[in-house]
Residue, then its C-alpha position, 0 to 999 in steps of 0.5 A: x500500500x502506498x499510504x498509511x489510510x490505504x493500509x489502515x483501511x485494508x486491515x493491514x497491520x502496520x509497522x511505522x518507525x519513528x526517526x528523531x530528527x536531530x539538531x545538526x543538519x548534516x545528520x547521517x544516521x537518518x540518511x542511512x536508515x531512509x536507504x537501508x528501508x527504500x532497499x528492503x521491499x519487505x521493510x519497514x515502510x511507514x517512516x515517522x518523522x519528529x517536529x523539535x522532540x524534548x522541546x530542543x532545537x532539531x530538524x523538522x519534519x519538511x527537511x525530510x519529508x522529500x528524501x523519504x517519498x522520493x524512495x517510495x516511503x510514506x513519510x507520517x509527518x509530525x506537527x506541533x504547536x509549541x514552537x510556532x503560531x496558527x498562522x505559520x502552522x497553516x503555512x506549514x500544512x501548505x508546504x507539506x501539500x507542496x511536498x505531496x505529504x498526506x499523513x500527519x500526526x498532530x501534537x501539542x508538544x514538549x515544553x522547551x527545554x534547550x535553545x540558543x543562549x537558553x530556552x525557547x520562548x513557548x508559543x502553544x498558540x494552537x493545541x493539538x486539538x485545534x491543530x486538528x480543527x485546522x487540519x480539518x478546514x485545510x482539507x475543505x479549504x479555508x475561506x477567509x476575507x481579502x478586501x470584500x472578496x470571499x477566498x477559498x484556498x485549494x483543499x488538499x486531503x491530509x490524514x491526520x492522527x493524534x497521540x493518548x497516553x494510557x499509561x496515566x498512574x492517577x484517575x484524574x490523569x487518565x480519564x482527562x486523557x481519555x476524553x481528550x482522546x475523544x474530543x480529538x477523534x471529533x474533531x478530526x482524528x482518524x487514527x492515534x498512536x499511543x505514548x509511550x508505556x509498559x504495562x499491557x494491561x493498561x494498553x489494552x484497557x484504551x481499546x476496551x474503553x474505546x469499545x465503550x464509547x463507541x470508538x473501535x473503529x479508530x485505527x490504534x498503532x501502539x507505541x513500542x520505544x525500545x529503551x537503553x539503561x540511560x534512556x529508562x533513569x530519564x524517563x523515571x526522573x521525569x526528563x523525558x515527558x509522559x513517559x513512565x518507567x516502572x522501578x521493576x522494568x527499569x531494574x531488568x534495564x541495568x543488566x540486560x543487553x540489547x538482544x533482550x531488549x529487542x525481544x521484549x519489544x517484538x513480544x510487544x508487537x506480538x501482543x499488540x497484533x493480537x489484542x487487536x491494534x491497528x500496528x506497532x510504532x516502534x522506536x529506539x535510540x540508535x536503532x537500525x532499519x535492520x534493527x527494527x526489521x528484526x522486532x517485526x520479523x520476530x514478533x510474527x515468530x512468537x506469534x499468539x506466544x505471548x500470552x504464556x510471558x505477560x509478566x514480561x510484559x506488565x509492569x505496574x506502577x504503584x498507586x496504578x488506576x486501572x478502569x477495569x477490574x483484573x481478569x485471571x490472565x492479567x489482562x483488565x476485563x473491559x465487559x463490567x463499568x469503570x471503576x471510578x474510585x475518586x469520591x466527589x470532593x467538596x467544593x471550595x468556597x470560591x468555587x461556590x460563590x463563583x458558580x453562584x455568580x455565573x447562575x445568577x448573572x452570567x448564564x445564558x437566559x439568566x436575569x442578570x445577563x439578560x440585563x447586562x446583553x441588553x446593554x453591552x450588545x454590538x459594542x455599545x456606546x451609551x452611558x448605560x453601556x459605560x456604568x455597565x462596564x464599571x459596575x463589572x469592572x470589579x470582576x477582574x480583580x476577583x478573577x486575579x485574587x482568586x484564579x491568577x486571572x492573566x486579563x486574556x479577555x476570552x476566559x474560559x473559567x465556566x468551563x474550567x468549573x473555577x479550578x484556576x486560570x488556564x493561562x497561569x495555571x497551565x505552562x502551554x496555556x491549554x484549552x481543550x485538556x492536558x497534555x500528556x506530559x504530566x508525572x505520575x503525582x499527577x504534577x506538571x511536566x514542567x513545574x514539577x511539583x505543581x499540580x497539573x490544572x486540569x487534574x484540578x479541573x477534573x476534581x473541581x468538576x466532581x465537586x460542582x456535580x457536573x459530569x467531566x464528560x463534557x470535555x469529551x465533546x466541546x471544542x474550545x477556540x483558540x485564544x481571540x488576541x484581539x481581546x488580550x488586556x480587557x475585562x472577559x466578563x464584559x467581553x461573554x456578556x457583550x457576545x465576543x468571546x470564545x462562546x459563541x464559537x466553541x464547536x459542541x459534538x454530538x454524544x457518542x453511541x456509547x456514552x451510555x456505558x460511562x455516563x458516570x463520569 
C-alpha cells in the first residue's frame, strides 16, 4: 500500500518507525536508515518523522519529508504547536501539500527545554486539538476575507492522527486523557498512536474503553520505544515527558543487553497484533532499519506466544488506576463499568460563590445577563453601556485574587468549573485538556511539583456535580488576541468571546456505558 489510510483501511497491520530528527543538519544516521528501508521491499515502510522532540532545537519534519517519498516511503509527518503560531502552522500544512505529504500526526508538544543562549520562548498558540480543527478546514479549504472578496484556498486531503497516553498512574490523569482522546477523534482524528508505556494491561484497557464509547473503529498503532539503561533513569526522573518507567522494568534495564531488549519489544508487537491494534510504532535510540526489521520479523515468530510471558510484559506502577477490574490472565476485563474510585470532593468556597455568580448573572437566559446583553450588545456606546462596564469592572480583580486571572479577555473559567486560570495555571496555556506530559503525582511536566490544572479541573468538576464528560465533546477556540488586556466578563456578556464559537459534538453511541463520569 502506498499510504498509511490505504493500509489502515485494508486491515493491514502496520509497522511505522519513528526517526528523531536531530539538531545538526548534516545528520547521517537518518540518511542511512531512509536507504537501508527504500532497499528492503519487505521493510519497514511507514517512516515517522519528529517536529523539535524534548522541546530542543532539531530538524523538522519538511527537511525530510522529500528524501523519504522520493524512495517510495510514506513519510507520517509530525506537527506541533509549541514552537510556532496558527498562522505559520497553516503555512506549514501548505508546504507539506507542496511536498505531496498526506499523513500527519498532530501534537501539542514538549515544553522547551534547550535553545540558543537558553530556552525557547513557548508559543502553544494552537493545541493539538485545534491543530486538528485546522487540519480539518485545510482539507475543505479555508475561506477567509481579502478586501470584500470571499477566498477559498485549494483543499488538499491530509490524514491526520493524534497521540493518548494510557499509561496515566492517577484517575484524574487518565480519564482527562481519555476524553481528550475523544474530543480529538471529533474533531478530526482518524487514527492515534499511543505514548509511550509498559504495562499491557493498561494498553489494552484504551481499546476496551474505546469499545465503550463507541470508538473501535479508530485505527490504534501502539507505541513500542525500545529503551537503553540511560534512556529508562530519564524517563523515571521525569526528563523525558509522559513517559513512565516502572522501578521493576527499569531494574531488568541495568543488566540486560540489547538482544533482550529487542525481544521484549517484538513480544510487544506480538501482543499488540493480537489484542487487536491497528500496528506497532516502534522506536529506539540508535536503532537500525535492520534493527527494527528484526522486532517485526520476530514478533510474527512468537506469534499468539505471548500470552504464556505477560509478566514480561506488565509492569505496574504503584498507586496504578486501572478502569477495569483484573481478569485471571492479567489482562483488565473491559465487559463490567469503570471503576471510578475518586469520591466527589467538596467544593471550595470560591468555587461556590463563583458558580453562584455565573447562575445568577452570567448564564445564558439568566436575569442578570439578560440585563447586562441588553446593554453591552454590538459594542455599545451609551452611558448605560459605560456604568455597565464599571459596575463589572470589579470582576477582574476577583478573577486575579482568586484564579491568577492573566486579563486574556476570552476566559474560559465556566468551563474550567473555577479550578484556576488556564493561562497561569497551565505552562502551554491549554484549552481543550492536558497534555500528556504530566508525572505520575499527577504534577506538571514542567513545574514539577505543581499540580497539573486540569487534574484540578477534573476534581473541581466532581465537586460542582457536573459530569467531566463534557470535555469529551466541546471544542474550545483558540485564544481571540484581539481581546488580550480587557475585562472577559464584559467581553461573554457583550457576545465576543470564545462562546459563541466553541464547536459542541454530538454524544457518542456509547456514552451510555460511562455516563458516570
Amino acid at each position: 500500500m502506498d499510504s498509511l489510510r490505504a493500509s489502515l483501511e485494508a486491515g493491514e497491520f502496520v509497522c511505522s518507525a519513528e526517526l528523531v530528527l536531530g539538531r545538526d543538519h548534516t545528520t547521517s544516521e537518518v540518511q542511512a536508515f531512509l536507504d537501508e528501508a527504500a532497499r528492503q521491499p519487505e521493510g519497514i515502510r511507514f517512516l515517522s518523522l519528529t517536529d523539535l522532540p524534548g522541546g530542543n532545537p532539531a530538524l523538522p519534519p519538511e527537511s525530510f519529508a522529500a528524501a523519504v517519498l522520493e524512495r517510495g516511503l510514506v513519510p507520517i509527518a509530525h506537527l506541533s504547536g509549541k514552537d510556532v503560531n496558527r498562522a505559520y502552522l497553516e503555512g506549514r500544512l501548505h508546504h507539506l501539500a507542496r511536498l505531496g505529504v498526506r499523513d500527519l500526526l498532530a501534537l501539542t508538544g514538549d515544553a522547551q527545554k534547550d535553545g540558543f543562549q537558553g530556552p525557547g520562548k513557548p508559543v502553544h498558540d494552537l493545541d493539538s486539538v485545534q491543530i486538528l480543527w485546522l487540519i480539518r478546514e485545510f482539507q475543505k479549504g479555508i475561506s477567509y476575507q481579502l478586501g470584500t472578496r470571499s477566498v477559498r484556498l485549494a483543499p488538499y486531503e491530509f490524514f491526520a492522527g493524534a497521540v493518548v497516553n494510557p499509561f496515566k498512574v492517577r484517575e484524574p490523569d487518565l480519564m482527562m486523557q481519555l476524553y481528550k482522546m475523544e474530543l480529538k477523534i471529533a474533531s478530526g482524528a482518524r487514527f492515534l498512536i499511543t505514548q509511550v508505556g509498559y504495562d499491557l494491561r493498561k494498553l489494552y484497557e484504551l481499546k476496551q474503553y474505546m469499545v465503550c464509547v463507541g470508538l473501535d473503529h479508530i485505527p490504534v498503532l501502539a507505541n513500542v520505544y525500545v529503551p537503553t539503561a540511560a534512556i529508562a533513569r530519564m524517563m523515571q526522573s521525569g526528563e523525558l515527558a509522559g513517559c513512565l518507567m516502572p522501578p521493576d522494568l527499569l531494574r531488568r534495564l541495568e543488566t540486560e543487553k540489547k538482544p533482550q531488549r529487542l525481544e521484549r519489544a517484538a513480544l510487544m508487537v506480538a501482543a499488540a497484533r493480537g489484542l487487536g491494534f491497528a500496528g506497532a510504532h516502534i522506536g529506539g535510540f540508535g536503532l537500525t532499519h535492520r534493527d527494527i526489521a528484526g522486532i517485526v520479523d520476530r514478533s510474527m515468530e512468537i506469534g499468539a506466544g505471548w500470552r504464556s510471558r505477560l509478566d514480561e510484559l506488565t509492569f505496574e506502577s504503584a498507586g496504578q488506576f486501572y478502569l477495569f477490574p483484573k481478569r485471571p490472565d492479567g489482562l483488565s476485563d473491559g465487559g463490567g463499568s469503570l471503576q471510578n474510585a475518586l469520591e466527589r470532593p467538596r467544593p471550595s468556597w470560591v468555587q461556590r460563590l463563583s458558580a453562584l455568580a455565573h447562575r445568577l448573572c452570567i448564564a445564558e437566559g439568566s436575569a442578570g445577563a439578560r440585563f447586562f446583553q441588553r446593554h453591552l450588545a454590538n459594542g455599545a456606546a451609551s452611558w448605560k453601556a459605560s456604568l455597565c462596564r464599571a459596575a463589572l469592572a470589579p470582576s477582574v480583580w476577583y478573577r486575579k485574587a482568586f484564579f491568577g486571572c492573566m486579563s486574556c479577555g476570552d476566559c474560559i473559567q465556566d468551563y474550567l468549573s473555577y479550578a484556576g486560570c488556564s493561562v497561569s495555571g497551565c505552562y502551554k496555556q491549554l484549552r481543550n485538556g492536558p497534555c500528556g506530559g504530566s508525572r505520575p503525582d499527577g504534577s506538571c511536566e514542567a513545574r514539577p511539583g505543581i499540580p497539573c490544572l486540569w487534574n484540578r479541573v477534573y476534581e473541581a468538576s466532581l465537586a460542582l456535580g457536573q459530569n467531566p464528560r463534557r470535555f469529551a465533546g466541546i471544542l474550545i477556540p483558540p485564544r481571540d488576541w484581539r481581546l488580550d488586556g480587557s475585562n472577559s466578563l464584559v467581553n461573554r456578556l457583550a457576545g465576543r468571546d470564545n462562546l459563541s464559537r466553541r464547536q459542541i459534538f454530538s454524544p457518542y453511541p456509547g456514552d451510555s456505558n460511562v455516563s458516570d463520569r
